[in-house]
Backbone as numpy.savetxt, mean C-alpha at the origin, in Angstrom:
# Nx Ny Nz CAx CAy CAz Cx Cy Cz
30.81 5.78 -27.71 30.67 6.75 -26.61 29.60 6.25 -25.64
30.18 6.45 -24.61 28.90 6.04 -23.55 28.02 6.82 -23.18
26.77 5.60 -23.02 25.51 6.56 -22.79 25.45 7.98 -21.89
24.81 8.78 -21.68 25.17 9.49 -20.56 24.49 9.68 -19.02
23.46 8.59 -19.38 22.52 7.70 -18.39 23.69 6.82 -17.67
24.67 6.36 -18.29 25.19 4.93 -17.74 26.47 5.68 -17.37
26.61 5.35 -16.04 28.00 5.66 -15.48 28.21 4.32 -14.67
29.41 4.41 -14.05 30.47 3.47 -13.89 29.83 3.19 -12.03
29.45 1.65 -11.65 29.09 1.77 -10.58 30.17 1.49 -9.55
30.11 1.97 -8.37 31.03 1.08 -6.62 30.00 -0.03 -6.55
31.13 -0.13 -5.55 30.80 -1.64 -4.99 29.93 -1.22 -3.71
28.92 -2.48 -3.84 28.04 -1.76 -2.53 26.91 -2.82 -2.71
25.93 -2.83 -2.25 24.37 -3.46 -2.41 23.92 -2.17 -2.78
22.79 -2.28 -3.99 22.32 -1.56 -4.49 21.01 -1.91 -4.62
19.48 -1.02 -3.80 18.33 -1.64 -3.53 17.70 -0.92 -4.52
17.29 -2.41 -5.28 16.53 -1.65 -7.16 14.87 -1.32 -7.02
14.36 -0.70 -6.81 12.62 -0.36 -6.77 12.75 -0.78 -8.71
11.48 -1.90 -8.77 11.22 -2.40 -10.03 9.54 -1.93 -9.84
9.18 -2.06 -11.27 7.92 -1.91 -11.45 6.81 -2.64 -10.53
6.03 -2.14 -10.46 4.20 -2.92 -9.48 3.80 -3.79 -10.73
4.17 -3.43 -11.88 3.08 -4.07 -12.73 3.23 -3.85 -14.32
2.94 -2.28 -14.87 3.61 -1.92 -15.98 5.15 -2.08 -16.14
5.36 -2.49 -17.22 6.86 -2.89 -17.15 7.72 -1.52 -17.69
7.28 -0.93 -17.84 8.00 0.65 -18.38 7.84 1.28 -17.47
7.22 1.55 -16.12 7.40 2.13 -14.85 9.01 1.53 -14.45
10.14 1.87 -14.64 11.22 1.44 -14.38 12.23 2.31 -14.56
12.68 3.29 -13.54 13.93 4.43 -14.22 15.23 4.21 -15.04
15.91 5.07 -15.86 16.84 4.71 -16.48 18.30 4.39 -15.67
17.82 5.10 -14.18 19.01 4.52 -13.53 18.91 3.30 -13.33
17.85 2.77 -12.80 17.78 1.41 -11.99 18.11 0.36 -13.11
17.66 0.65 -14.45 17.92 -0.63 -15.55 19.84 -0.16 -15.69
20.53 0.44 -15.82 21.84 0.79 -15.64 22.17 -0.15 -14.61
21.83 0.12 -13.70 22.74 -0.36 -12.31 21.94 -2.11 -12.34
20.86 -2.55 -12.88 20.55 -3.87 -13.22 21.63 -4.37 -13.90
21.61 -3.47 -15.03 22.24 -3.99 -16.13 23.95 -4.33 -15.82
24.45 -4.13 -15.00 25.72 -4.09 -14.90 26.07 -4.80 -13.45
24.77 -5.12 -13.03 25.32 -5.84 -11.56 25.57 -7.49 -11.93
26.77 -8.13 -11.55 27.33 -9.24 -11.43 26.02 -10.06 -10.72
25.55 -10.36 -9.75 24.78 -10.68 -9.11 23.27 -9.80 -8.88
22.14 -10.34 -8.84 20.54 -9.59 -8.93 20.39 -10.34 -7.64
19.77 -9.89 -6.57 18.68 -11.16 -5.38 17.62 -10.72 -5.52
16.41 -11.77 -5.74 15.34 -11.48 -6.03 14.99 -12.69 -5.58
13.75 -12.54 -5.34 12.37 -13.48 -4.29 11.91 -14.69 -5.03
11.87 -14.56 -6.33 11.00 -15.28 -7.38 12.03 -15.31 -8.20
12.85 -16.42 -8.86 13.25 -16.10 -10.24 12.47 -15.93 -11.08
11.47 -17.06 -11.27 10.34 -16.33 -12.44 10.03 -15.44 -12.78
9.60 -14.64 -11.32 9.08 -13.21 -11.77 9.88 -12.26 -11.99
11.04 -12.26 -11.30 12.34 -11.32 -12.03 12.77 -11.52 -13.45
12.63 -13.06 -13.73 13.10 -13.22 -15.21 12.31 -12.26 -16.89
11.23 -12.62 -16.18 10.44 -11.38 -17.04 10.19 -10.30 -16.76
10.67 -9.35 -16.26 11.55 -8.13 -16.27 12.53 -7.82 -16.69
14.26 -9.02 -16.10 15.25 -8.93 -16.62 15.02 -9.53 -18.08
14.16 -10.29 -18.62 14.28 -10.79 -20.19 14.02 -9.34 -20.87
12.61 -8.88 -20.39 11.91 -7.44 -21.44 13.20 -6.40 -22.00
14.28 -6.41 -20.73 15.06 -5.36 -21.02 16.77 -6.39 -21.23
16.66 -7.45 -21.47 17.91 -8.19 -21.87 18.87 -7.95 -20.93
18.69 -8.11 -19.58 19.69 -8.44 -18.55 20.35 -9.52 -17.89
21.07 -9.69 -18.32 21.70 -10.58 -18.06 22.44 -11.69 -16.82
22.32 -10.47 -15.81 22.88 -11.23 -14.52 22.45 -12.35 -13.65
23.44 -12.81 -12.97 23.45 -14.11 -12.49 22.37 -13.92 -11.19
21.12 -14.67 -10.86 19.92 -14.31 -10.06 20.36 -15.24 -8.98
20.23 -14.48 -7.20 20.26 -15.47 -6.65 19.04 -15.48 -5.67
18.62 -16.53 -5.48 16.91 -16.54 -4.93 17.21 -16.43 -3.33
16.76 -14.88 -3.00 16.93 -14.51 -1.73 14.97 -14.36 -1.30
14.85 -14.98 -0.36 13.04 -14.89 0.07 12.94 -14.69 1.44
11.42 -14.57 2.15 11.42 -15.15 3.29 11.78 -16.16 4.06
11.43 -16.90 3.38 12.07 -18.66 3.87 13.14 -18.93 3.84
14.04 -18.77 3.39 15.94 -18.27 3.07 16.85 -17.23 3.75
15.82 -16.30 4.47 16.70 -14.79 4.62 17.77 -14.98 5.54
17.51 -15.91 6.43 18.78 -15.81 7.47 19.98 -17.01 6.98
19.56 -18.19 6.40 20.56 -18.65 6.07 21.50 -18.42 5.29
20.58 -17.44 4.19 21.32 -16.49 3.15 22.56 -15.54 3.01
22.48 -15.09 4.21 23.13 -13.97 4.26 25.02 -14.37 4.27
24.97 -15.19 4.70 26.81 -15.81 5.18 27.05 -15.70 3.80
26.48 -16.03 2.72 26.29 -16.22 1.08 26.65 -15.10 0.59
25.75 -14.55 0.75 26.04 -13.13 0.10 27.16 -12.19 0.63
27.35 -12.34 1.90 28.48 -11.59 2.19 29.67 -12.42 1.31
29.63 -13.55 1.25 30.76 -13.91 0.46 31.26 -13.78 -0.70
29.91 -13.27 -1.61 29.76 -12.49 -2.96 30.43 -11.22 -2.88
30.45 -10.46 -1.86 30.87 -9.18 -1.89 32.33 -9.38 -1.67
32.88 -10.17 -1.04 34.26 -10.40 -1.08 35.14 -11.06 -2.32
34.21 -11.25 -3.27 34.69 -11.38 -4.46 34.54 -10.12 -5.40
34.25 -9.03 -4.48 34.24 -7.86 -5.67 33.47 -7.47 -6.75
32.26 -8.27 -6.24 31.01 -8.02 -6.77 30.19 -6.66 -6.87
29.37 -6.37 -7.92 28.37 -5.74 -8.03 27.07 -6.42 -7.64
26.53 -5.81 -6.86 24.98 -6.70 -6.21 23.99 -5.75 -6.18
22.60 -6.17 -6.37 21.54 -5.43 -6.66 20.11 -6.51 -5.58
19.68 -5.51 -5.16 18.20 -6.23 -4.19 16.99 -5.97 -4.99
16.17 -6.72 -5.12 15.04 -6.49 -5.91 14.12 -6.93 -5.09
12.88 -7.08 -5.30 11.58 -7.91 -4.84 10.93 -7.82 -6.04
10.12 -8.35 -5.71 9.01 -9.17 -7.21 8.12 -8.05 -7.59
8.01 -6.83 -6.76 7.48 -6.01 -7.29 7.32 -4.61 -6.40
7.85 -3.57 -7.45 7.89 -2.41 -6.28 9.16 -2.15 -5.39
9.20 -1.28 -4.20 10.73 -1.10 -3.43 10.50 -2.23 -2.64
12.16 -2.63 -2.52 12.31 -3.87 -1.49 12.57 -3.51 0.11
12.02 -4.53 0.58 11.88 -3.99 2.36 10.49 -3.59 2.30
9.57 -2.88 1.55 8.40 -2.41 2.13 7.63 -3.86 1.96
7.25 -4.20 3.52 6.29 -5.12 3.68 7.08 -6.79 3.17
8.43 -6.66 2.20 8.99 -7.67 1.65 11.07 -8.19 2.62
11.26 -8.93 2.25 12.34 -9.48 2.99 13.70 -8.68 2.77
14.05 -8.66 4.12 15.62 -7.50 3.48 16.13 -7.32 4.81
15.26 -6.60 5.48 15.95 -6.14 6.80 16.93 -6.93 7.58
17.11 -8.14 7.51 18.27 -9.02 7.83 19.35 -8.35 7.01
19.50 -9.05 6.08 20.37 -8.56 4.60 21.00 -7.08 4.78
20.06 -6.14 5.18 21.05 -4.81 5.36 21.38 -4.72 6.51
21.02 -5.10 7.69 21.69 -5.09 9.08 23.30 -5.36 8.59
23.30 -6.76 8.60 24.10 -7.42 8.18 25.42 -6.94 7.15
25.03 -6.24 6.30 25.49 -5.31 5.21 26.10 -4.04 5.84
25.15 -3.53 6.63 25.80 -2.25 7.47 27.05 -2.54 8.58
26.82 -3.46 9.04 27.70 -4.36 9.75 28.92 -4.32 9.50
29.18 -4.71 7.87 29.83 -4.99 7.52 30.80 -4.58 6.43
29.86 -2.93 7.07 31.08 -1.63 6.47 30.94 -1.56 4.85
30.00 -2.34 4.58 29.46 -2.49 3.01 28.19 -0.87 2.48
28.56 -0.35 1.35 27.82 0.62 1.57 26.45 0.06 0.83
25.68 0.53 1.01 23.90 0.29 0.78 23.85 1.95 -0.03
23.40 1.62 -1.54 22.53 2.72 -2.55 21.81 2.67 -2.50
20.57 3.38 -2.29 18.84 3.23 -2.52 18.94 3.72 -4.05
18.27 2.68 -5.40 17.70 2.60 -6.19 15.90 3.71 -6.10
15.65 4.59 -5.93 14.43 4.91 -5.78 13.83 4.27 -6.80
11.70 4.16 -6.48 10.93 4.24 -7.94 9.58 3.88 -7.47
9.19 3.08 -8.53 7.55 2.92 -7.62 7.47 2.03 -6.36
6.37 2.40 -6.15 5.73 1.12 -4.86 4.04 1.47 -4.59
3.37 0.49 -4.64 2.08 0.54 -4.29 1.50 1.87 -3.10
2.25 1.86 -2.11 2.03 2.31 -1.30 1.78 4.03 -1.38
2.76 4.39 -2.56 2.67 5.54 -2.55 1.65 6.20 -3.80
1.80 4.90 -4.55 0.58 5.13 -5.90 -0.46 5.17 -5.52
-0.97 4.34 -4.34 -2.60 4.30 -4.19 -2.68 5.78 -3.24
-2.27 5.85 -2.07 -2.31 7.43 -1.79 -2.07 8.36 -2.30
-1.68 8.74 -3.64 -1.43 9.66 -4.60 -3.05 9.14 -4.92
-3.83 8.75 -5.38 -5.00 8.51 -5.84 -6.53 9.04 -4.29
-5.86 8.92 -2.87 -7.07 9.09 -2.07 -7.29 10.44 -1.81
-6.77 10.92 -1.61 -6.86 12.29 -1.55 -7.39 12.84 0.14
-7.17 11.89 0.56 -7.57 12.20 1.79 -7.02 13.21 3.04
-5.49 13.26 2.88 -4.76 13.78 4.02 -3.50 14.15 2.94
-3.04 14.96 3.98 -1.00 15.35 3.43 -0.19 13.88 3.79
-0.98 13.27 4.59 0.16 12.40 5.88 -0.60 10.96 5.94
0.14 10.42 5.91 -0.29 8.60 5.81 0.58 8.00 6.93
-0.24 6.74 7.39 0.67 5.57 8.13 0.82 4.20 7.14
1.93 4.04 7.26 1.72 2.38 6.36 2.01 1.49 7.26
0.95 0.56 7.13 1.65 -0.54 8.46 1.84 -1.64 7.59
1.58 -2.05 6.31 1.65 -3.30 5.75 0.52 -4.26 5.47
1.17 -5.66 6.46 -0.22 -6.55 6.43 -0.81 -6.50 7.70
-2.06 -6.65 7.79 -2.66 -6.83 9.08 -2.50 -8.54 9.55
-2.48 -8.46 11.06 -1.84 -9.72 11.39 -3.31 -10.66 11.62
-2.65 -12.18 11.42 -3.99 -13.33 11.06 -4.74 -13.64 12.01
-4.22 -13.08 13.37 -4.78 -13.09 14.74 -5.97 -11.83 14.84
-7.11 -12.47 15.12 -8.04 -11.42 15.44 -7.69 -10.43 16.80
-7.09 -10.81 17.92 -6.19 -10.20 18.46 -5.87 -9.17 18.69
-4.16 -9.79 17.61 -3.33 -8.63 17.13 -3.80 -7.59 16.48
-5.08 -7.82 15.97 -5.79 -7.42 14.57 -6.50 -6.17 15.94
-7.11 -6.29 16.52 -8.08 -5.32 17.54 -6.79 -4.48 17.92
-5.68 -5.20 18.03 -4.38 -4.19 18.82 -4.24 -3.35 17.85
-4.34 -3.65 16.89 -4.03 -3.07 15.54 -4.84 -1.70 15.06
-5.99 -2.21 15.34 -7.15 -0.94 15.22 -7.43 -0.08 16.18
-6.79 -0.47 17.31 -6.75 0.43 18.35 -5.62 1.34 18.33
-4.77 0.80 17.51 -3.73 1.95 17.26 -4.33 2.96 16.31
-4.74 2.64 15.47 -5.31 3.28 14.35 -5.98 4.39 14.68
-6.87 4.05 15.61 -7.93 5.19 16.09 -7.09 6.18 16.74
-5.50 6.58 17.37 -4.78 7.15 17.65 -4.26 8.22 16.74
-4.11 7.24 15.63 -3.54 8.44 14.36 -4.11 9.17 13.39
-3.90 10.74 13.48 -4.76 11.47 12.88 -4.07 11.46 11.24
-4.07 10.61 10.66 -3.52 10.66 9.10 -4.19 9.36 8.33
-4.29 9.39 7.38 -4.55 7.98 6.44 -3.61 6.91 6.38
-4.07 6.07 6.55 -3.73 4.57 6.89 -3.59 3.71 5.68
-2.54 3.01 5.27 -2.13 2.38 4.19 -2.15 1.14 4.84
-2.67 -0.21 4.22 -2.71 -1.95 4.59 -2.54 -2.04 2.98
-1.58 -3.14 3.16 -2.21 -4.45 2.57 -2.90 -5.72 2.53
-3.57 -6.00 1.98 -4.85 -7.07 2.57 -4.85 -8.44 1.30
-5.20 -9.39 1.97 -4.86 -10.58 0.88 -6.90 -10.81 0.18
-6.65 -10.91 -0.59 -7.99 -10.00 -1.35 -8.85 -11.65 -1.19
-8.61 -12.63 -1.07 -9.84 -13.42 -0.64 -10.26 -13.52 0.70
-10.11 -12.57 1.89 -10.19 -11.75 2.58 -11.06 -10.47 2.93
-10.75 -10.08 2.08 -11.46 -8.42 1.41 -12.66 -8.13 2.24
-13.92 -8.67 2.09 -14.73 -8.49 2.43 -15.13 -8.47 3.98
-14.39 -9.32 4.18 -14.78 -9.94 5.87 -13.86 -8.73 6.60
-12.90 -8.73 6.10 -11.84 -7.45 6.96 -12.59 -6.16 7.14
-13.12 -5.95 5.58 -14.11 -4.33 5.62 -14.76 -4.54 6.64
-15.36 -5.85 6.81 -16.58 -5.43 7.98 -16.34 -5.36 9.05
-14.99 -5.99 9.51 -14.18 -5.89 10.66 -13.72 -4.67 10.95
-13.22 -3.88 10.46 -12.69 -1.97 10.16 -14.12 -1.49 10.49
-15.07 -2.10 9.98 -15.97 -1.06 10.05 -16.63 -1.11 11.86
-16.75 -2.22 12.25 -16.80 -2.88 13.46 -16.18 -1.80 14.32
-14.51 -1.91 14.05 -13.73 -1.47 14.88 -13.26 -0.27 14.70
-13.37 0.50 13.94 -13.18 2.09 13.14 -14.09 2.68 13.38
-15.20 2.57 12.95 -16.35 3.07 12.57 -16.27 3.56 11.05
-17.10 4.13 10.16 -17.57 4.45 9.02 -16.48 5.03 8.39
-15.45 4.86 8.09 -14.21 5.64 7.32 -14.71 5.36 5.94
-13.57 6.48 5.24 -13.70 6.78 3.94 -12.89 5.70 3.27
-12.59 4.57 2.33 -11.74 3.98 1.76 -11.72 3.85 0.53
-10.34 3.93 0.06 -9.55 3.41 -0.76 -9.25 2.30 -1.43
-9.99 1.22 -2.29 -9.42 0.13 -2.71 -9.07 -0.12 -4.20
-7.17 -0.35 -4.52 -6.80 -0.40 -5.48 -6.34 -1.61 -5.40
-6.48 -2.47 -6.67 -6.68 -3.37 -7.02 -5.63 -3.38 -8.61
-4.53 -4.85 -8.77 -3.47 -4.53 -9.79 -3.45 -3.10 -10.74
-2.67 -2.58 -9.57 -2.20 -1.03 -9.72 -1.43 -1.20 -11.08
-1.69 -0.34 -11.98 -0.56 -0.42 -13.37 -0.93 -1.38 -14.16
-1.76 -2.18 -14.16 -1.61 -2.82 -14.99 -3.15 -2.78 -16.28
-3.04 -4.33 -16.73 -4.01 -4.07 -17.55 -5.30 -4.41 -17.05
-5.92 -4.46 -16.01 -7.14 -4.89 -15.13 -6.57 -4.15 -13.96
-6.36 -2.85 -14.04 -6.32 -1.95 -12.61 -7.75 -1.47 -12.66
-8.27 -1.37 -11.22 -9.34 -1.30 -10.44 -8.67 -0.34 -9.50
-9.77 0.99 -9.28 -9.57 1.87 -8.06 -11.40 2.16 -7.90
-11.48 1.96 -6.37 -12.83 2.30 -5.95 -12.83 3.25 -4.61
-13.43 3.73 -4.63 -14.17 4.71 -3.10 -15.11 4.20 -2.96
-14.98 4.42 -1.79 -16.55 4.89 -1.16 -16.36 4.75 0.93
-17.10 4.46 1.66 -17.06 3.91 2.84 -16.91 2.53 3.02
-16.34 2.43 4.62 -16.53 1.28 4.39 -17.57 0.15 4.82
-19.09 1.15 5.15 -20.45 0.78 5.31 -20.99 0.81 3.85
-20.39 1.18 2.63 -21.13 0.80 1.57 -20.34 0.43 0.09
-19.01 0.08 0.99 -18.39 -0.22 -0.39 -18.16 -2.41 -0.73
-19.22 -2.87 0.16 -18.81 -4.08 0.13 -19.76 -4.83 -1.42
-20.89 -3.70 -1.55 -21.60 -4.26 -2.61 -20.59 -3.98 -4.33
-19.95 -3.05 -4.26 -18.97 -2.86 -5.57 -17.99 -3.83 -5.58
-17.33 -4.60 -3.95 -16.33 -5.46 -4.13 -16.93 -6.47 -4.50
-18.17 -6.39 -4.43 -18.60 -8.45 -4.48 -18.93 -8.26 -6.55
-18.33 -7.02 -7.40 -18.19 -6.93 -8.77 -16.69 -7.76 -8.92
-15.83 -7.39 -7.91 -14.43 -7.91 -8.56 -14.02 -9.31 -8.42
-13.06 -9.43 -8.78 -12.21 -10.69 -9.10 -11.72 -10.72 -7.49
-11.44 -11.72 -6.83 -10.72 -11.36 -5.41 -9.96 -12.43 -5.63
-8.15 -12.17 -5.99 -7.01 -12.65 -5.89 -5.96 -11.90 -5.66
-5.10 -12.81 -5.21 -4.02 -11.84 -5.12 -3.71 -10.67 -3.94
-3.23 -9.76 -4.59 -3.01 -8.60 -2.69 -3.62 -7.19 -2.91
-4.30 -6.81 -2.29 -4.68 -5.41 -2.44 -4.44 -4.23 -1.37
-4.59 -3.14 -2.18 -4.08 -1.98 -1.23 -4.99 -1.20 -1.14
-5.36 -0.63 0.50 -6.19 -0.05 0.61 -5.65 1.21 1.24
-6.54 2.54 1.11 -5.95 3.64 1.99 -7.08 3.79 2.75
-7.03 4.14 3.82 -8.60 4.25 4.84 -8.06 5.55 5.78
-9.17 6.65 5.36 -9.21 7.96 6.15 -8.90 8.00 7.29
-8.21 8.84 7.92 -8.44 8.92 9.69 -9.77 9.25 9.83
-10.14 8.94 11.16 -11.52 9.87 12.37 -11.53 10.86 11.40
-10.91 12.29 11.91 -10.76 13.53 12.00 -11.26 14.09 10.28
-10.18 13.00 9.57 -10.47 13.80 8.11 -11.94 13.57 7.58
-12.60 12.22 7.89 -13.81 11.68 7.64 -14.79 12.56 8.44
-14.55 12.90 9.24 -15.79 14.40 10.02 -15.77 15.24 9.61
-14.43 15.66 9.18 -14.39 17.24 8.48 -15.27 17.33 7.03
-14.85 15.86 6.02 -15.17 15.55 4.88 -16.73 15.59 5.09
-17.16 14.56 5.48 -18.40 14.70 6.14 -20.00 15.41 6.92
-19.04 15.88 8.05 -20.29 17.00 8.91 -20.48 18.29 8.22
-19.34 18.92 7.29 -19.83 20.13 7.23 -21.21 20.12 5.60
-20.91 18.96 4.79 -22.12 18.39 3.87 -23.39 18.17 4.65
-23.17 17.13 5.85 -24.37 16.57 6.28 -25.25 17.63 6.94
-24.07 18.42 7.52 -24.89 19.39 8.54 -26.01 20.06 7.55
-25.29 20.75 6.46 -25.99 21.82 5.19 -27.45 21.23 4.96
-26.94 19.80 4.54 -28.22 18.73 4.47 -29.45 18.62 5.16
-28.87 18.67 6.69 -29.86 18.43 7.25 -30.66 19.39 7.68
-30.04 21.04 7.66 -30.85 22.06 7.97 -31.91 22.49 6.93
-30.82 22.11 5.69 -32.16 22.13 4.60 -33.51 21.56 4.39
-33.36 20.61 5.36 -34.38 19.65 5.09 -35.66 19.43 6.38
-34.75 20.27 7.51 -35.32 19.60 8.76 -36.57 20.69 8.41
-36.82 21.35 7.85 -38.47 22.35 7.96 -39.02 21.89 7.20
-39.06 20.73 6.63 -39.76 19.83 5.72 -39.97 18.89 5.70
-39.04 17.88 6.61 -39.02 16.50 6.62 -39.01 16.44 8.10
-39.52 14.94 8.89 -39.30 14.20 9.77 -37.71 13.79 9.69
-37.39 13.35 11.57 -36.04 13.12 11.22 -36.11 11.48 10.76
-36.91 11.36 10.83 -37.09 9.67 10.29 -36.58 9.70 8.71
-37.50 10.54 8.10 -37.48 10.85 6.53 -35.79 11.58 6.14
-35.49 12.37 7.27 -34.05 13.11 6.92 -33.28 11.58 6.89
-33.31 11.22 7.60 -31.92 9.95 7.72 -32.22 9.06 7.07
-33.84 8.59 6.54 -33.67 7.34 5.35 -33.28 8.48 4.15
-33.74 9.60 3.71 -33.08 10.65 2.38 -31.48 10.54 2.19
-31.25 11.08 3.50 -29.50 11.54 3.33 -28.53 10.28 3.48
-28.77 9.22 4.04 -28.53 7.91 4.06 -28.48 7.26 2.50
-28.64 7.59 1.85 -29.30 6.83 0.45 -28.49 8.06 -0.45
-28.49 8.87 -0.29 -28.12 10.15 -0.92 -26.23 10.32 -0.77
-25.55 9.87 0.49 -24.78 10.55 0.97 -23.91 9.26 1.16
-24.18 8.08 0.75 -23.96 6.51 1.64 -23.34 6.45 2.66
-23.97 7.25 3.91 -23.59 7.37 5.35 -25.03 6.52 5.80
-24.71 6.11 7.05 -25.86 5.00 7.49 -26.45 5.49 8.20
-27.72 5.05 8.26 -28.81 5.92 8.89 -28.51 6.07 10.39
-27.84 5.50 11.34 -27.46 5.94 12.08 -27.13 6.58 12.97
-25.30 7.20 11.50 -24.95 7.99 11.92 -25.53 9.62 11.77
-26.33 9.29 10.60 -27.02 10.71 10.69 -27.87 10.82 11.45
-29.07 10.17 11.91 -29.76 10.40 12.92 -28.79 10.78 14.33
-28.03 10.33 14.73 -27.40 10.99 15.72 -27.27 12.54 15.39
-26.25 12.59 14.52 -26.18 13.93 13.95 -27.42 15.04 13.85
-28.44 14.24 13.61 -29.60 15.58 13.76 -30.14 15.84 15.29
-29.47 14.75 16.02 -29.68 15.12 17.25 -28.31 16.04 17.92
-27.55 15.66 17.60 -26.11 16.75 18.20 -26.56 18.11 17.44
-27.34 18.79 16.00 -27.34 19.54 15.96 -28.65 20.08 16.59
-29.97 19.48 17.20 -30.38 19.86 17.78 -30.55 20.57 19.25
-29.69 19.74 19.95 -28.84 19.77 21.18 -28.08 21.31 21.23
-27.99 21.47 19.69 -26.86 22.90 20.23 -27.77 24.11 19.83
-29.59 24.18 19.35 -29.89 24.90 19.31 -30.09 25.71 20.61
């Protein structure tokens, strides 16, 4: 008798969300519809192979990447005209976010072929389930290698009132924070570090004082960061600092308030000294 997980698939491209990292983060649909697709495309054979080995899958892998995507495709359409079952993967997480595809389904839609979304994990949504910052996120991906594009980039940013999802190539890490911080000003961030696995790393803090905890980690590989909007970081912020500083101002110099609450609050002396001047201003 058949399972009652496993039903009988169409023909179609079928986009598999695989694990970030733990190999049991993987739904019982998506190993079904693995398990039975004639053809897998995936980025890496290697790294698909140990996934498809853990769970004994068998199908024939064909190495679809960046560097391949457009010549690829005449290929694969020709797979489907043999009445194939086909499945999209990436090396880790849903495919298309930030990874190669969007050719592949143009192409696919084109061609009157139907496209299943496989749901399941992805970085993107694990590390913002962890910030807690907003209801509402932007994901833009990677930030581009052009300092540039990179200012175009942060100037968008400062536009959107929600938390901001990057990925960042982690021997990098440091120099970018200080660049955000440059061009942002003092946001709240997010840095998760091999999500799921057995050396997962999640840190807070700003990003005026979180560069001394990164220079603890390992820096390889890709990391995901979530970074507060403006708006949520003031709200989070002024209504603590304000409390702070009234408490203190009939006792302390504002010299003494902003080296205290600076050290206390890891906001930079600064920005609180401004702050005890905007709330003076409105007595």
């Amino acid at each position: 008798m058949e399972n009652k997980f496993e039903q009988d698939l169409e023909k179609g491209l079928y986009v598999v969300s695989t694990p970030i990292g733990n190999l049991a983060d993987i739904t019982i649909r998506a190993l079904n519809v693995l398990k039975k697709s004639d053809v897998i495309l995936c980025e890496d054979k290697r790294v698909s192979k140990k996934l498809l080995n853990y769970y004994d899958i068998k199908a024939e892998l064909f190495s679809y990447h960046k560097f391949n995507e457009k010549e690829s495709v005449s290929k694969i359409l020709e797979i489907f005209k043999n009445n194939k079952i086909v499945s999209l993967i990436s090396d880790a997480g849903t495919p298309l976010i930030s990874d190669p595809g969007k050719i592949l389904i143009n192409e696919i839609e084109r061609n009157n072929i139907k496209i299943i979304p496989i749901p399941g994990v992805s970085a993107v949504t694990t590390a913002f389930s962890l910030s807690g910052y907003s209801d509402r996120y932007y994901f833009y991906g990677f930030l581009p290698k052009k300092l540039g594009e990179r200012k175009e980039a942060y100037g968008q940013f400062s536009k959107i009132d929600s938390s901001i999802i990057l990925f960042l190539p982690a021997r990098n890490l440091v120099s970018l924070i200080q660049e955000m911080q440059k061009y942002l000003g003092d946001r709240n961030i997010l840095i998760a570090k091999e999500l799921t696995k057995i050396h997962e790393t999640v840190i807070k803090g700003n990003l005026s004082n979180i560069i001394e905890k990164i220079k603890l980690l390992v820096l390889k590989g890709e990391i995901t960061i979530v970074l507060s909007s403006e708006t949520n970081k003031n709200k989070e912020q002024n209504i603590d600092l304000n409390k702070e500083i009234l408490d203190l101002s009939k006792k302390m110099t504002t010299s003494d308030i902003s080296k205290y609450l600076s050290k206390k609050l890891n906001i930079s002396k600064k920005d609180i000294y401004r702050q005890i001047l905007n709330l003076k201003n409105k007595k």
